[in-house]
C-alpha positions in Angstrom: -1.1 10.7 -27.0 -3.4 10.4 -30.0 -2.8 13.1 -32.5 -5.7 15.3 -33.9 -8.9 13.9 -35.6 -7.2 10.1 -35.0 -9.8 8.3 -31.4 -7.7 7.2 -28.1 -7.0 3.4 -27.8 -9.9 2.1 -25.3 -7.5 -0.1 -22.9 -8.4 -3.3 -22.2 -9.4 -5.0 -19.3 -6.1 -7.2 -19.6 -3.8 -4.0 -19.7 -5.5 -2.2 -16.8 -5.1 -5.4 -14.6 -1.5 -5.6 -15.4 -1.0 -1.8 -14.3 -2.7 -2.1 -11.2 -0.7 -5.6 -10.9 3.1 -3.6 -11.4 1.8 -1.0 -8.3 0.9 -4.0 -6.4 4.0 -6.2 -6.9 6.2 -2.0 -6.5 4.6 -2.2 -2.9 5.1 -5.7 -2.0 8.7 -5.1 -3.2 9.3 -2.1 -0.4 7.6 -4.2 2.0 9.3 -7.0 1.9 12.6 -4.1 1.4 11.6 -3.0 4.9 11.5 -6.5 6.6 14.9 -7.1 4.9 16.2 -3.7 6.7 15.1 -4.5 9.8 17.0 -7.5 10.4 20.3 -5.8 10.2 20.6 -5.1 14.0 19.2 -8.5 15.2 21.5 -10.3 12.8 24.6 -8.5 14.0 23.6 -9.5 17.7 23.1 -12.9 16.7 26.4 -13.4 15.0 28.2 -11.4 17.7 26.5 -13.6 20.6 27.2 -17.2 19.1 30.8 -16.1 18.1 32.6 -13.7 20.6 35.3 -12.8 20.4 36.3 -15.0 17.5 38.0 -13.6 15.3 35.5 -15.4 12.3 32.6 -13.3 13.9 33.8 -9.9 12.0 34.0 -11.9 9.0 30.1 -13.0 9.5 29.3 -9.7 10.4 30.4 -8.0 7.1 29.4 -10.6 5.2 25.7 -10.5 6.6 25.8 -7.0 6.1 26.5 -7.0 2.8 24.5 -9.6 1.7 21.6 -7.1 3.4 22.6 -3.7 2.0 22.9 -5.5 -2.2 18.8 -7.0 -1.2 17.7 -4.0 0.1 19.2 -1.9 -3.1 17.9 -4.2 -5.3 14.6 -4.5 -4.1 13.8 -0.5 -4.0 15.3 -0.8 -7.7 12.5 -3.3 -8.4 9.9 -1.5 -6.4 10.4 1.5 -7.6 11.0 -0.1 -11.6 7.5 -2.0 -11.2 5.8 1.3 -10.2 7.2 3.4 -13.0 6.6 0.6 -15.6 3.1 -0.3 -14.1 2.3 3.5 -15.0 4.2 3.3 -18.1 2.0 0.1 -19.5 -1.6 2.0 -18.4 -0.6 4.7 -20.8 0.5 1.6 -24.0 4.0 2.1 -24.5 5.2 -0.9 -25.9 8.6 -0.3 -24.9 7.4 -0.8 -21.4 5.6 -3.5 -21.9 9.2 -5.4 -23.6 11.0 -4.2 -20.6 8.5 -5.6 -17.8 8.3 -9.0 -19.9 12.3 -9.0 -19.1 12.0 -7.7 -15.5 9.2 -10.0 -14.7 11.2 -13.0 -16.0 13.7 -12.4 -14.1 11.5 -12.2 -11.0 10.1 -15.6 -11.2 13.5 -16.8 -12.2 15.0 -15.2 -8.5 11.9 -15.8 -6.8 11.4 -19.3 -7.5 15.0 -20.2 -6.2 14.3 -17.4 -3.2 11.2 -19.8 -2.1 13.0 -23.4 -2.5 15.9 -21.4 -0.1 13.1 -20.8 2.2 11.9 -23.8 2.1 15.5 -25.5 2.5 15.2 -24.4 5.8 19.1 -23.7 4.9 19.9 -27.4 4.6 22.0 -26.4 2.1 25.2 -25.9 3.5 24.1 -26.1 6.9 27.2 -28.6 8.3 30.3 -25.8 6.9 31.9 -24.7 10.2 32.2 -21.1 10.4 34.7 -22.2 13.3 35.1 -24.4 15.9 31.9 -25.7 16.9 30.1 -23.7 14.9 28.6 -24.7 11.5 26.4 -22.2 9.2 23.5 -23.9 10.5 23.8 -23.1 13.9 24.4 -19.2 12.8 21.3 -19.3 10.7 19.1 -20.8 14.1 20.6 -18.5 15.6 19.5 -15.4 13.5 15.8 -16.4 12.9 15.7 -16.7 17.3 16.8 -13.1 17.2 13.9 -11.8 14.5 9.9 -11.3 15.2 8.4 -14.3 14.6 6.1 -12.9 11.9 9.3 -12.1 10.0 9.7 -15.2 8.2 6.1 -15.9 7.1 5.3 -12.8 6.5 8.5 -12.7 4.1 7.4 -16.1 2.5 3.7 -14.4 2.0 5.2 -11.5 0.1 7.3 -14.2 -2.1 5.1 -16.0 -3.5 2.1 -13.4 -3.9 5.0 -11.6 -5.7 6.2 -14.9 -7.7 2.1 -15.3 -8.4 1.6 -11.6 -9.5 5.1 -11.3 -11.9 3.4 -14.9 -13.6 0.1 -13.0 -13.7 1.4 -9.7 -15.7 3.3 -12.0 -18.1 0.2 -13.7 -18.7 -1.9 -10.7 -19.0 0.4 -8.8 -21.6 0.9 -11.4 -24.1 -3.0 -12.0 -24.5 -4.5 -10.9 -27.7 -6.4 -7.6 -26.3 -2.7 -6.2 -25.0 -1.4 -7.3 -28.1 -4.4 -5.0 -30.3 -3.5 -2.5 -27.3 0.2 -2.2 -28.0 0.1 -2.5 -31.7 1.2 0.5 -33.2 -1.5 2.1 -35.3 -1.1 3.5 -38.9 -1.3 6.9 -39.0 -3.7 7.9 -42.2 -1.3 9.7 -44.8 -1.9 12.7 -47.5 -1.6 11.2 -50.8 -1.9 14.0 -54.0 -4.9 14.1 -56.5 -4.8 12.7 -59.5 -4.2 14.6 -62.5 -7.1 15.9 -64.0 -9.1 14.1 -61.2 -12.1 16.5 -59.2 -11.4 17.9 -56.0 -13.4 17.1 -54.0 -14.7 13.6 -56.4 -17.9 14.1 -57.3 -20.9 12.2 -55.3 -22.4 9.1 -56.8 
């Protein structure tokens, strides 16, 4: 908050978008948080269906399930993070606007590698046998029969819109109105009359 007798900071255009950007990429994060949650039934029943009785098909189970419960923590961490700095960076803390550089990074970082898994298809890996006749493949098929078939693209959507929005708030921070925005101001300071100097100087 500006102190007395010193005008508010107009924000920028550039700062104001990047807000309203961290809301938008908070709600895509719980969206795509409650896709993630919803799968954890239909993956069970597809694990448990291909594999029986097999012994290997408790392992799959816990493992799916915790591969779910760590994405679904860490995405309401980053929803909730994007919302709190997206209000944080409308009001010019700078400190903010360092941490969502960082957090944002990281996002295209994960997301990029999140998208070429999508688009793998899950080749990668897709011939280890989880047991006999079984590969990770065939588990994976498996799984996406048992899911909406709006799951997937709709997931893919959210990535890169939220890949495309992270890139957009880095963008929009480091151009030279955020920069004005963010840069601390110097405060006017008292500084003592000279010695045997008028108070107030005469006028010319």
């Amino acid at each position: 908050m500006a102190s007395a007798g010193t005008p508010a900071r107009a924000r920028p255009t550039t700062v104001t978008l990047a807000s309203a950007l961290l809301y938008t990429l908070g709600a895509l994060q719980l969206i795509s948080v409650a896709i993630t949650a919803m799968s954890i039934g239909p993956t069970e029943d597809a694990i448990r269906d291909l594999l029986g009785d097999d012994p290997a098909a408790d392992t799959s189970v816990t493992a799916a399930n915790i591969s779910i419960f760590v994405g679904v923590a860490f995405g309401v961490l980053f929803g909730l993070g994007y919302i709190v700095l997206g209000a944080l960076i409308g009001r010019g803390s700078n400190v903010a606007r360092i941490i969502t550089w960082v957090v944002t990074g990281l996002s295209v970082c994960c997301g990029s590698f999140g998208l070429l898994g999508l688009a793998a298809g899950g080749l990668l890996g897709g011939d280890t046998e989880i047991t006999d006749g079984v590969t990770q493949a065939d588990l994976q098929e498996r799984i996406q029969s048992e899911l909406p078939s709006w799951s997937q693209p709709v997931s893919i959507t959210l990535a890169v819109l939220s890949l495309l929005g992270a890139i957009a708030v880095i963008i929009l921070l480091v151009l030279r109105p955020s920069n004005e925005f963010f840069r601390k101001r110097q405060e006017p300071t008292w500084e003592p009359p000279v010695p045997g100097s008028q108070f107030p100087p005469p006028s010319a």
